[in-house]
Backbone as CSV, one residue per row, in Angstrom:
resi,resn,N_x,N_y,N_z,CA_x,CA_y,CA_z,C_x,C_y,C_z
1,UNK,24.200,-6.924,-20.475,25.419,-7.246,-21.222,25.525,-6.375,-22.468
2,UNK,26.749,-6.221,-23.055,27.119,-5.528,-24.347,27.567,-6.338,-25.092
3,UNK,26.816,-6.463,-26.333,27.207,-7.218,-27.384,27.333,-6.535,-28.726
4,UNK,28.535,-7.172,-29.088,28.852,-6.699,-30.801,28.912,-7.999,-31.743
5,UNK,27.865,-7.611,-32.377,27.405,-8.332,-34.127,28.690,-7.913,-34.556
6,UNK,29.561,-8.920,-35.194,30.557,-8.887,-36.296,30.507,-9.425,-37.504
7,UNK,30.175,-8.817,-38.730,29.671,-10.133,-40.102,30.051,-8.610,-40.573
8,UNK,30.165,-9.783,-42.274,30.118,-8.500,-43.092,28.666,-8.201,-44.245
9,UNK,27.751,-9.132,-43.884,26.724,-9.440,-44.937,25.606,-8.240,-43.828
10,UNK,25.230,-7.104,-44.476,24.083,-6.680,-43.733,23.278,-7.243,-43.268
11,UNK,22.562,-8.327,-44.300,21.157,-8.756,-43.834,21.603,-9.613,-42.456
12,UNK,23.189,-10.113,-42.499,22.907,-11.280,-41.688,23.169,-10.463,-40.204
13,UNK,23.976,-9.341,-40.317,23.856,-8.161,-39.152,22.019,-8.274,-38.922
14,UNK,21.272,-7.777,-39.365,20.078,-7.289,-38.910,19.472,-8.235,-38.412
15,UNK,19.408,-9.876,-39.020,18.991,-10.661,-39.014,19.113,-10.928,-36.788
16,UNK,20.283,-10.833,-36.906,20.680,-10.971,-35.350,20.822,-9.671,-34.326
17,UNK,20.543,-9.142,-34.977,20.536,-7.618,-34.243,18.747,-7.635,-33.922
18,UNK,17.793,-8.398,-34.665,16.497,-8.234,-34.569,16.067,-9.344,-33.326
19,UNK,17.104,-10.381,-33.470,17.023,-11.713,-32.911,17.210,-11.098,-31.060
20,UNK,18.218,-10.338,-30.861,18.719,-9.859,-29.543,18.138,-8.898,-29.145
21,UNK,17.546,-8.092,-29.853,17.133,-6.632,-29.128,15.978,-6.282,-27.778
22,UNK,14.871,-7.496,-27.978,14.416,-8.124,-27.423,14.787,-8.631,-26.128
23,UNK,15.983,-9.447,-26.094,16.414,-10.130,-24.891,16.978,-9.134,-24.066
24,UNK,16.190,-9.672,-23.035,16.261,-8.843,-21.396,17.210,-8.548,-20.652
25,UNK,17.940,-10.028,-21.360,20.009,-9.249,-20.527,21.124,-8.819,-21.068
26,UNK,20.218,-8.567,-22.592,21.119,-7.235,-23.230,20.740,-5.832,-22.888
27,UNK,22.102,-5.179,-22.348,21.266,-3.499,-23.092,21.918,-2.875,-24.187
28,UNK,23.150,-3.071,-24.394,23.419,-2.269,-25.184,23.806,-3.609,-26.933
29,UNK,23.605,-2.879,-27.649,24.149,-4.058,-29.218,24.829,-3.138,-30.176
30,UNK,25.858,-3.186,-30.757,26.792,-2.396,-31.463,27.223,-3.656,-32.722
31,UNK,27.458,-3.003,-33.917,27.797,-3.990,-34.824,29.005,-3.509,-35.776
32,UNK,29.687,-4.565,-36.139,30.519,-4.088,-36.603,30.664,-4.826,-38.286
33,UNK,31.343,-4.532,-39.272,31.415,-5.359,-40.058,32.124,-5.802,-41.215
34,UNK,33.822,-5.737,-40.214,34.562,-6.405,-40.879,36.277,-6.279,-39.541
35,UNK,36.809,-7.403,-39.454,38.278,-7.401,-38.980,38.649,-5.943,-37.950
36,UNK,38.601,-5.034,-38.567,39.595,-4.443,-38.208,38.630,-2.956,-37.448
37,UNK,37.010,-2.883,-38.086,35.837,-2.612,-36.771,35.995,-2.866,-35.844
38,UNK,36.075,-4.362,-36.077,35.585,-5.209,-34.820,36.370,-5.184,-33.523
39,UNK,38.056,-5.538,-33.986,38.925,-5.049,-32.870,38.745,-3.850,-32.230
40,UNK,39.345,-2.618,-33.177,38.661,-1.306,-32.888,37.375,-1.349,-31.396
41,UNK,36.579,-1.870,-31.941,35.436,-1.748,-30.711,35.530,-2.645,-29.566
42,UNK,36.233,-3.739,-29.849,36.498,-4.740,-28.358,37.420,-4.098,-27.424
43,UNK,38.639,-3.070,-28.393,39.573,-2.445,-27.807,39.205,-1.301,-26.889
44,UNK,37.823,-0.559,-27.443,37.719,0.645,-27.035,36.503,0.171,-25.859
45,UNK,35.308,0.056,-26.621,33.687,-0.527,-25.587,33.808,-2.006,-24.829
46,UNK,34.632,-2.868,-25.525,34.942,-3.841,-24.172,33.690,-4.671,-24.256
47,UNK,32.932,-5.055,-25.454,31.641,-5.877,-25.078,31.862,-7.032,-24.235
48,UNK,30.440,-7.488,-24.263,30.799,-8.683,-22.970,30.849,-9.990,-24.016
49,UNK,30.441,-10.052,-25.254,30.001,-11.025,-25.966,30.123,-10.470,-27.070
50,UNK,30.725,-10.892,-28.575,30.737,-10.858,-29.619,30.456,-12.358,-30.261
51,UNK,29.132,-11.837,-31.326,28.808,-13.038,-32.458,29.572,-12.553,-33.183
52,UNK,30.227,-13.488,-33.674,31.310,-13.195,-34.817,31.414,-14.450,-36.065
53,UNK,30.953,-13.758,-37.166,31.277,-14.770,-38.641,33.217,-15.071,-38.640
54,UNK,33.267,-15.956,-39.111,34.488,-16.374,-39.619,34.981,-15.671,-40.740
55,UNK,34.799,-15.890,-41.810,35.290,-15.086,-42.846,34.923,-14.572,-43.295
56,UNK,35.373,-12.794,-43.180,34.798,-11.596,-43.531,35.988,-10.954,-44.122
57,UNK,35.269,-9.875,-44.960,35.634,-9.119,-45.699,37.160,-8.764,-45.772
58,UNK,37.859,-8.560,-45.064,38.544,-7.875,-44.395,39.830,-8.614,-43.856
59,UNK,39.215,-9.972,-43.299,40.335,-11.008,-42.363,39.375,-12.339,-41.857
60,UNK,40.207,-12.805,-41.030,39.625,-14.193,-40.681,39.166,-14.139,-39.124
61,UNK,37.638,-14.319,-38.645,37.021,-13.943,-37.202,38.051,-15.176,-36.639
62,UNK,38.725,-16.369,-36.814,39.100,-17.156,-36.206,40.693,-16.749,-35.292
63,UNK,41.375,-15.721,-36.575,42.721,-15.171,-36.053,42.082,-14.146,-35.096
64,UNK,40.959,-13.367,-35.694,40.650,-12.196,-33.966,40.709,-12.648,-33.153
65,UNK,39.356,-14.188,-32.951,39.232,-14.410,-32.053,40.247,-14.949,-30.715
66,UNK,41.184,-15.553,-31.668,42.905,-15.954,-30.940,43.724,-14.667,-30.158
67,UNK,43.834,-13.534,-30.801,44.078,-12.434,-30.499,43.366,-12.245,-29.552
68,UNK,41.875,-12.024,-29.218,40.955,-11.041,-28.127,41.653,-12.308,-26.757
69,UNK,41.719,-13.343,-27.092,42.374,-14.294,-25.835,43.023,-14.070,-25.203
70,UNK,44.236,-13.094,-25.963,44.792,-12.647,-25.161,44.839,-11.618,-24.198
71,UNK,43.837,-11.026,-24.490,43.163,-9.980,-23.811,43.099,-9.856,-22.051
72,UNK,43.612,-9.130,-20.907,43.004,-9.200,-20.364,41.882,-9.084,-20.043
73,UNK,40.827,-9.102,-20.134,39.433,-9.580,-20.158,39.002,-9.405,-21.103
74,UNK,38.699,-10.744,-21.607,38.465,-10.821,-23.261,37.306,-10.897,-23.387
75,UNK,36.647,-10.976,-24.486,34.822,-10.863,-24.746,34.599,-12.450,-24.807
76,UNK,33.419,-12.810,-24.764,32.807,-13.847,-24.809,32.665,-14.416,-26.380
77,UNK,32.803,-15.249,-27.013,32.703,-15.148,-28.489,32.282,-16.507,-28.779
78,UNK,30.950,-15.844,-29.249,30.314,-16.948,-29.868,30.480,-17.056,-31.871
79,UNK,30.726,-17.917,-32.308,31.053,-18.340,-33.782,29.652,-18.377,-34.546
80,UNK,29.062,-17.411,-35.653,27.804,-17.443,-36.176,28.053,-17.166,-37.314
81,UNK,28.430,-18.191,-38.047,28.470,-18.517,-39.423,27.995,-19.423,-40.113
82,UNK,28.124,-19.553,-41.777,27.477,-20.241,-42.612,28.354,-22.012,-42.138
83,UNK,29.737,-21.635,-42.261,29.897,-22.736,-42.274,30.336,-23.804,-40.913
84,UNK,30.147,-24.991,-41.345,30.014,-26.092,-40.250,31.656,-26.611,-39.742
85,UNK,32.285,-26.427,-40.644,33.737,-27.485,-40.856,34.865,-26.621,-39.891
86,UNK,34.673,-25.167,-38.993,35.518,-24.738,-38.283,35.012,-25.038,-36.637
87,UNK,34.300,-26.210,-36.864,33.435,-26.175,-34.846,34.804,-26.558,-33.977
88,UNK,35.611,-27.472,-34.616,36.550,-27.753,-33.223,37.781,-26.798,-32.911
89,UNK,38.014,-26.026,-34.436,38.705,-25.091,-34.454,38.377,-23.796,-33.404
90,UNK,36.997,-23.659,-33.603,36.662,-22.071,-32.717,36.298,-22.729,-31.112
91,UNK,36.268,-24.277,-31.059,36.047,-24.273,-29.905,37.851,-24.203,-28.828
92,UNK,38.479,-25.074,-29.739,40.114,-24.646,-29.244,40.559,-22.731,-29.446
93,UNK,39.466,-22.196,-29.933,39.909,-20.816,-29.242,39.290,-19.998,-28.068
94,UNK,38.460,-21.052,-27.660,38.077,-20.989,-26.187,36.328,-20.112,-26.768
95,UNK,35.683,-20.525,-28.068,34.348,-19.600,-27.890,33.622,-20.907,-26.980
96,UNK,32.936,-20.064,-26.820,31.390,-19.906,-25.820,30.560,-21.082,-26.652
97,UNK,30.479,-20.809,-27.788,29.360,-21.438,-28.957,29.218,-21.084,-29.957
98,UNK,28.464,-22.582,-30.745,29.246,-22.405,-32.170,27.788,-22.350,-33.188
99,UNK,26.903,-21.419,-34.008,25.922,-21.221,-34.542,26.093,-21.450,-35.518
100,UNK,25.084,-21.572,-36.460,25.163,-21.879,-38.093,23.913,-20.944,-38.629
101,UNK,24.021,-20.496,-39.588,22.989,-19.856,-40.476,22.538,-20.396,-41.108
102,UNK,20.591,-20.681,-41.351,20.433,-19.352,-40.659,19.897,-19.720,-39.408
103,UNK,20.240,-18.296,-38.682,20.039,-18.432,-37.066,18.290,-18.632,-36.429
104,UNK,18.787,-20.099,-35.794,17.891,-20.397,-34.724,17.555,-19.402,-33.453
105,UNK,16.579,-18.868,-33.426,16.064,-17.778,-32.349,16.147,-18.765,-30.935
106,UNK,16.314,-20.064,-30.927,16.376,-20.398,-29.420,17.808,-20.850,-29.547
107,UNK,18.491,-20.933,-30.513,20.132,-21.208,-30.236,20.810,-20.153,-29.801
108,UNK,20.141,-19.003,-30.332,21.087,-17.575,-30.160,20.122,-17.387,-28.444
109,UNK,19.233,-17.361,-27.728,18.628,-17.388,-26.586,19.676,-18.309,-25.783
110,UNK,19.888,-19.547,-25.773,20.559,-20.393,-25.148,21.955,-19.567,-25.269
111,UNK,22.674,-19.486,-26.256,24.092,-18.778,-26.313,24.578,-17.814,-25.315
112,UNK,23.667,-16.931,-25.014,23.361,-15.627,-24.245,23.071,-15.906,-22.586
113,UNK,22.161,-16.760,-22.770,22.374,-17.266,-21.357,23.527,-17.417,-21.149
114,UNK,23.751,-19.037,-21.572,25.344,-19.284,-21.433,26.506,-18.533,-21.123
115,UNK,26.366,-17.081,-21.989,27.356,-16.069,-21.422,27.148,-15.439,-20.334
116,UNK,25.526,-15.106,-19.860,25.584,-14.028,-18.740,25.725,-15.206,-17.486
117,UNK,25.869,-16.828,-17.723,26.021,-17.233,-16.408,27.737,-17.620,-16.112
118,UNK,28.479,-17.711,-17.144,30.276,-17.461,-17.642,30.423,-16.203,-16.820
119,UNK,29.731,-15.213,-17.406,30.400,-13.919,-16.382,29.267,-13.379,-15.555
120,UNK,29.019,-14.345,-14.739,28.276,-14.136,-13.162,27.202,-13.935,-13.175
121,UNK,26.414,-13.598,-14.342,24.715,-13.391,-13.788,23.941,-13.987,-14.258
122,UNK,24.469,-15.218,-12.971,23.065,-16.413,-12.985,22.069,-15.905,-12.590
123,UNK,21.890,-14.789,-11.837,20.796,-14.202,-10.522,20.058,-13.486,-11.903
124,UNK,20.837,-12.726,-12.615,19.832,-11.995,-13.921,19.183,-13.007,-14.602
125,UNK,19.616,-13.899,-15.060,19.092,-14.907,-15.510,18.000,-15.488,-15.108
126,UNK,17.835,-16.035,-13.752,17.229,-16.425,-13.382,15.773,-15.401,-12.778
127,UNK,16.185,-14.124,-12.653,15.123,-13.267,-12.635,14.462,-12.709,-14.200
128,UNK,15.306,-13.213,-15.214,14.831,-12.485,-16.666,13.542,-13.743,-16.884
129,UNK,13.872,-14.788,-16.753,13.356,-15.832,-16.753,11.577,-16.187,-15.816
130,UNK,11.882,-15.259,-14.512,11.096,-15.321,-14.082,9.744,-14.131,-14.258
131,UNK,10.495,-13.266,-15.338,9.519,-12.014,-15.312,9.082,-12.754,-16.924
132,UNK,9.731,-13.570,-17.524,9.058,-13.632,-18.351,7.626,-14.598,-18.106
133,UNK,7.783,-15.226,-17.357,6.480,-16.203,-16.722,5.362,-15.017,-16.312
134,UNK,6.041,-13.804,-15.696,4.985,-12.997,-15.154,4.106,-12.343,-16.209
135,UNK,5.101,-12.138,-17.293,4.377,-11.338,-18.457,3.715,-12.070,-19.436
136,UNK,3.199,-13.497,-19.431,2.710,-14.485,-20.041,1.126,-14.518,-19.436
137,UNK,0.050,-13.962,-20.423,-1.078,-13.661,-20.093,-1.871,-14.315,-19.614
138,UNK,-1.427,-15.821,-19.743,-1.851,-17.310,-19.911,-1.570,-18.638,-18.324
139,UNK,-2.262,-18.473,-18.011,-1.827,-19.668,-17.191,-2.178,-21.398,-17.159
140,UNK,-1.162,-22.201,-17.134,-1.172,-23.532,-17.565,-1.895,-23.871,-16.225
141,UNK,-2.802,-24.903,-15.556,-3.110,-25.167,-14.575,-3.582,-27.077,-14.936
142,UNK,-3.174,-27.731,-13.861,-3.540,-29.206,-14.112,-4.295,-29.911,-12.961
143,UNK,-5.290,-30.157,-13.569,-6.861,-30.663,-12.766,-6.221,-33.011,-13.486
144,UNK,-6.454,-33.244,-12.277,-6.189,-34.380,-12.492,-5.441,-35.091,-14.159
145,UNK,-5.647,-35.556,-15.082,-5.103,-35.955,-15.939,-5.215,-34.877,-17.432
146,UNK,-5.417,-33.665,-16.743,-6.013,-32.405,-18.150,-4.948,-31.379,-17.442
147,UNK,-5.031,-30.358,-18.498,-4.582,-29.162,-18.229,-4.827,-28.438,-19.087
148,UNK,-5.421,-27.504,-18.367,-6.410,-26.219,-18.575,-5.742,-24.938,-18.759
149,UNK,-5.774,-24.279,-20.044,-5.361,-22.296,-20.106,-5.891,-21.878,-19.777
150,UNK,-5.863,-20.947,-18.752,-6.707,-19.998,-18.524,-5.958,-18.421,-18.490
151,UNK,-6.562,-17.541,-18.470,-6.143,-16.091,-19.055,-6.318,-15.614,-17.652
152,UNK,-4.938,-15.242,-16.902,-5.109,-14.585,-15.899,-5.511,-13.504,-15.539
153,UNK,-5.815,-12.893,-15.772,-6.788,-11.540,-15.934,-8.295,-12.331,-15.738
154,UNK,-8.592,-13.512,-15.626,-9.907,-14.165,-15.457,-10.101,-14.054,-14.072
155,UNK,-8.567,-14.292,-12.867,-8.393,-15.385,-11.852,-8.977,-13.671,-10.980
156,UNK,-9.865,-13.990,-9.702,-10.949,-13.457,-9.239,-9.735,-13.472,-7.792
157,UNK,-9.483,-14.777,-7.042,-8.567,-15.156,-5.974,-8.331,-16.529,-6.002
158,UNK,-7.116,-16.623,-5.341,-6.342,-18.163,-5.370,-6.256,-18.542,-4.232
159,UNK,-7.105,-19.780,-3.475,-7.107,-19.769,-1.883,-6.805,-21.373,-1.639
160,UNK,-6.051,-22.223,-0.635,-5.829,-23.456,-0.328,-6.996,-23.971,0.268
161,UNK,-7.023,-24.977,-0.231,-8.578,-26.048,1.077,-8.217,-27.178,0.973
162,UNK,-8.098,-28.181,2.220,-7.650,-29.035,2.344,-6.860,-29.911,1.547
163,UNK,-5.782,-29.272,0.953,-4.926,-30.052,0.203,-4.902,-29.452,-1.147
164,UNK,-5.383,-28.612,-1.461,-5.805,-28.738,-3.007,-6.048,-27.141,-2.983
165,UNK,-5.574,-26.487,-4.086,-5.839,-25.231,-4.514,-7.084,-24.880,-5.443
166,UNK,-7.635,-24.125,-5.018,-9.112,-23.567,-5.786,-8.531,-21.609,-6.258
167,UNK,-9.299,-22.192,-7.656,-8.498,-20.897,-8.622,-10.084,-20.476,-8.801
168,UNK,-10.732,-19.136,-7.966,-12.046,-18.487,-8.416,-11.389,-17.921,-10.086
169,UNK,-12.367,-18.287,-10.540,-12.616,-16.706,-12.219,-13.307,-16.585,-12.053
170,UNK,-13.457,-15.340,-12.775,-14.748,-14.565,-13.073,-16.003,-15.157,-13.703
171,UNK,-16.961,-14.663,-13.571,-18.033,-15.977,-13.893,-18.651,-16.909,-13.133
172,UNK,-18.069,-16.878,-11.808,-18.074,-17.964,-10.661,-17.250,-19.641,-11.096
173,UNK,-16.540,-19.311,-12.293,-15.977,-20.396,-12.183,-14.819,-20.527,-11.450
174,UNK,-15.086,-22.300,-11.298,-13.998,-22.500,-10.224,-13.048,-23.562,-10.390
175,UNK,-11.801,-23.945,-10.295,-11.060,-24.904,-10.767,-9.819,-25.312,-9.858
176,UNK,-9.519,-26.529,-9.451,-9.552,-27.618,-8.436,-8.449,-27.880,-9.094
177,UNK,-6.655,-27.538,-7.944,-5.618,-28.232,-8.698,-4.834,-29.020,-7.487
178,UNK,-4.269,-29.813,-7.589,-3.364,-30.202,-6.885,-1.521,-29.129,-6.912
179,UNK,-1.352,-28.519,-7.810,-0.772,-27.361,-7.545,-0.372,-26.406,-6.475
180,UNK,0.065,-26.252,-6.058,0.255,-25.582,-4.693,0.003,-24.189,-4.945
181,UNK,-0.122,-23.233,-4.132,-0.445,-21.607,-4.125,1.110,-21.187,-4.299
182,UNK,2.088,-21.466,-3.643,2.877,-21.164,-4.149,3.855,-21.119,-5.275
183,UNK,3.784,-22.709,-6.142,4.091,-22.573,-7.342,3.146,-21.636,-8.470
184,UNK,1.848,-21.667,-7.789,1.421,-20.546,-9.213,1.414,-19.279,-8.605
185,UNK,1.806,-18.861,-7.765,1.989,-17.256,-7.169,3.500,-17.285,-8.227
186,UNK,4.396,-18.194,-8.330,5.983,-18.151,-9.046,5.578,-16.799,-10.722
187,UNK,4.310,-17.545,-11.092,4.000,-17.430,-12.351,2.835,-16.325,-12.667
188,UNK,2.928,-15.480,-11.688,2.165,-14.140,-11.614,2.551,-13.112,-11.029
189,UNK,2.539,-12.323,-12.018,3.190,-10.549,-11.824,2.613,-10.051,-10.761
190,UNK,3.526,-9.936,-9.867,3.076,-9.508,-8.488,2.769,-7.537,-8.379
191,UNK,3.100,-6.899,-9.763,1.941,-5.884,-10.200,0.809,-5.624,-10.043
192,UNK,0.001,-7.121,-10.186,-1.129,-7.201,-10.508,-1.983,-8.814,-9.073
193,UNK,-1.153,-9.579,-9.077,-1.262,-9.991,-7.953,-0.710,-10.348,-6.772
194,UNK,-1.126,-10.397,-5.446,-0.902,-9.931,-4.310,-1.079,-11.683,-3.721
195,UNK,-0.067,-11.937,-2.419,-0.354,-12.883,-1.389,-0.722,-11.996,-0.365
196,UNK,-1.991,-11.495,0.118,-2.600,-11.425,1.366,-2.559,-12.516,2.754
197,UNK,-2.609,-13.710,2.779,-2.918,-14.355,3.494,-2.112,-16.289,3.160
198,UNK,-1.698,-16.983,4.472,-0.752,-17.527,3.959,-1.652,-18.592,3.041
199,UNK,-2.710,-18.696,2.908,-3.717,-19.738,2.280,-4.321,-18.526,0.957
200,UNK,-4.113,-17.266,0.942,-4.501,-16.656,-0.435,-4.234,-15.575,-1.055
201,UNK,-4.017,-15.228,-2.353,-3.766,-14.493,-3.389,-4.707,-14.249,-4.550
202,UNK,-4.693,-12.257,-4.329,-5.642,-12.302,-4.639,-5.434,-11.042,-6.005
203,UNK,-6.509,-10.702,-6.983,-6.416,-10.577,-8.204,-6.102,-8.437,-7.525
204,UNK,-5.201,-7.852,-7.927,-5.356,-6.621,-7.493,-6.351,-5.790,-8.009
205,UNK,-6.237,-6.237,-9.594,-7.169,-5.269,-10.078,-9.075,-5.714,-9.541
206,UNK,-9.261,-6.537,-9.221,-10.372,-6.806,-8.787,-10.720,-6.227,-7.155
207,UNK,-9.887,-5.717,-6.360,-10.424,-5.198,-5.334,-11.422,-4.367,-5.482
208,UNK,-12.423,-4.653,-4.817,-13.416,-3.281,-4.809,-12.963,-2.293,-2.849
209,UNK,-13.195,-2.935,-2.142,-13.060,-2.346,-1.110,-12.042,-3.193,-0.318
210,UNK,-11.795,-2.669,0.937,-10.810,-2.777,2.174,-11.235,-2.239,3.387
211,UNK,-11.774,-3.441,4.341,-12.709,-2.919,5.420,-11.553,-3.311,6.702
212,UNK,-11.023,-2.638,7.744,-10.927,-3.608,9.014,-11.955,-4.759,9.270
213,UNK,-11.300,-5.559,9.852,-11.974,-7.117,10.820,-11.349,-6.766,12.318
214,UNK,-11.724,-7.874,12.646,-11.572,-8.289,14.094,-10.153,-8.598,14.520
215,UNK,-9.132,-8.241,15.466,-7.963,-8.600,16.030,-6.638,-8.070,14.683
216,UNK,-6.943,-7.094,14.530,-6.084,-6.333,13.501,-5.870,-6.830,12.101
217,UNK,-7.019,-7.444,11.538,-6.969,-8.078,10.132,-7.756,-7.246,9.441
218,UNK,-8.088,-7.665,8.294,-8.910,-6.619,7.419,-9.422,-7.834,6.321
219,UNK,-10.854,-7.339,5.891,-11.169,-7.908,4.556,-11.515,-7.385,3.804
220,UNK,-11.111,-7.933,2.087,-11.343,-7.460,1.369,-12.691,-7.841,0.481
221,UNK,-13.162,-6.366,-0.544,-14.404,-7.264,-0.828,-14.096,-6.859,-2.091
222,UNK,-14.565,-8.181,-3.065,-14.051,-7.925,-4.646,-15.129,-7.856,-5.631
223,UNK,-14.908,-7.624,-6.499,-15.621,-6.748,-7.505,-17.103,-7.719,-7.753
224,UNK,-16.866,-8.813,-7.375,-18.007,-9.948,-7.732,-18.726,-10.137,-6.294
225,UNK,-17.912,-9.405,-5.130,-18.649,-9.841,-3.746,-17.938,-10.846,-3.218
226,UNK,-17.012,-11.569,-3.538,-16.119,-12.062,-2.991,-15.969,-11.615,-1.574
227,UNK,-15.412,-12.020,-0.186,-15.005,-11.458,0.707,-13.953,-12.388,1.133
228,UNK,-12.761,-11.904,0.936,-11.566,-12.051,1.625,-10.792,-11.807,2.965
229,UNK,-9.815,-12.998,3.444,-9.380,-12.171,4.669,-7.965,-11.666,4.133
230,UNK,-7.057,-10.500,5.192,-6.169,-10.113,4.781,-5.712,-10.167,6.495
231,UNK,-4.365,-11.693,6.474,-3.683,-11.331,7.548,-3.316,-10.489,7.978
232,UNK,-2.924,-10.015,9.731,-2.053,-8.922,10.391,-0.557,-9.284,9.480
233,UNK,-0.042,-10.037,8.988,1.004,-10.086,8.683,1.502,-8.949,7.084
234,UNK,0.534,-9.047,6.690,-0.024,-8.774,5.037,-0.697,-7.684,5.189
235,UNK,-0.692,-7.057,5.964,-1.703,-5.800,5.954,-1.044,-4.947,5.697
236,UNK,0.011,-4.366,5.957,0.849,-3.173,5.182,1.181,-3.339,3.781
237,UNK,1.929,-4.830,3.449,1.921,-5.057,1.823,0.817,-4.775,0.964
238,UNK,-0.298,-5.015,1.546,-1.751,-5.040,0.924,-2.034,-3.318,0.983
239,UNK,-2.012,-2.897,1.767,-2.550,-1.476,2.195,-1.307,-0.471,0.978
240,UNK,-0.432,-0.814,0.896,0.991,-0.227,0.164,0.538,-0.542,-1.572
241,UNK,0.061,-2.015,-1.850,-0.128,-2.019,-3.197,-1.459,-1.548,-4.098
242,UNK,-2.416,-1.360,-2.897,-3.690,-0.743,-3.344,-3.681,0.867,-3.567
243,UNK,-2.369,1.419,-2.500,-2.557,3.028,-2.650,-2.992,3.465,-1.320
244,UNK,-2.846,2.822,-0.132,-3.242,3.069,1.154,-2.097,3.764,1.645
245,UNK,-0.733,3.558,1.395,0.214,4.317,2.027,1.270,4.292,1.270
């Protein structure tokens, strides 16, 4: 998405320009900072979303925002100002959402969503969302009435046994969840780990070798001696993410 910061107070530009730059379903951020910028750039770049203060320098964000309405395809406009007493006003001009200063880093997160699922990308959303689980170093795991962090970069392989998922780490430790393999495969960068087999997933960077087996399978052997199987089904994915083809 393209978004334009509209205020006329610098700091409170940077303040939200620092807040977004970060977020995954922006690419581009342009700022403007005052009335007659701001049109200027909705007219010309067409953002998808403008934060816009109310009263600036220049004119009133409440008359733009009436104006961009009329727009055939008008920007998304969220209201991010000091004051409280214009919420039903900017919401009868059809914004998105209404912020107060100073800005909450998960109000302006929520806002943004909100817009990229208004103009269609729930699917980004829902994949920005999911890479951020991948890039979280940390994994939550729950052993009967506890729940345990553990640092994925620990996890050795993730294999099913009768009901219940067993998470090897390094160290030979081992930890017993009722969790399924597939909800914690959701929550790991498939960069780094792999589903080989429909009962396991396994740590990439820990492969040591890749031997054929019996009836077109293969196992793997991991850095601790581990020995893994690697379904006929999984054998090209596996062979493709190690550097085999």
């Amino acid at each position: 998405m393209k978004v334009l910061i509209v205020d006329d107070e610098p700091l409170a530009r940077n303040e939200l320009h620092y807040l977004l730059k970060e977020n995954m379903l922006i690419d581009q951020i342009d700022e403007a900072d005052g009335v007659m910028a701001a049109d200027q750039k909705v007219n010309t770049d067409h953002p998808d979303l403008v934060f816009l203060d109310i009263k600036l320098d220049d004119g009133n964000g409440m008359a733009l925002a009436r104006r961009w309405k009329k727009l055939p395809q008008p920007p998304a406009v969220v209201f991010a100002t000091a004051y409280d007493s214009y919420a039903v006003d900017a919401f009868n001009e059809a914004a998105v959402d209404y912020i107060l200063k100073p800005f909450d880093p998960e109000r302006i997160k929520e806002a943004v969503v909100r817009v990229a699922k208004i103009r269609g990308n729930g699917d980004r959303v829902e994949n920005v969302a999911e890479q951020a689980a991948w890039h979280n170093p940390r994994l939550s795991i729950t052993i009967d009435d506890k729940t345990m962090v553990i640092q994925k970069r620990d996890i050795m392989y993730i294999e099913t046994q009768g009901g219940y998922t067993h998470l090897h780490l390094r160290g030979d430790k081992l930890l017993i969840s009722r969790q399924t393999l597939t909800s914690i495969a959701q929550l790991l960068d498939p960069k780094h780990f792999l589903r080989i087999h429909r009962g396991y997933i396994v740590n990439l960077d820990q492969i040591d070798e890749m031997q054929p087996s019996f009836n077109h399978t293969y196992e793997l052997t991991l850095k601790d001696g581990s020995k893994i199987p690697v379904s006929r089904s999984y054998v090209a994915k596996t062979k493709k993410a190690i550097g085999l083809q």
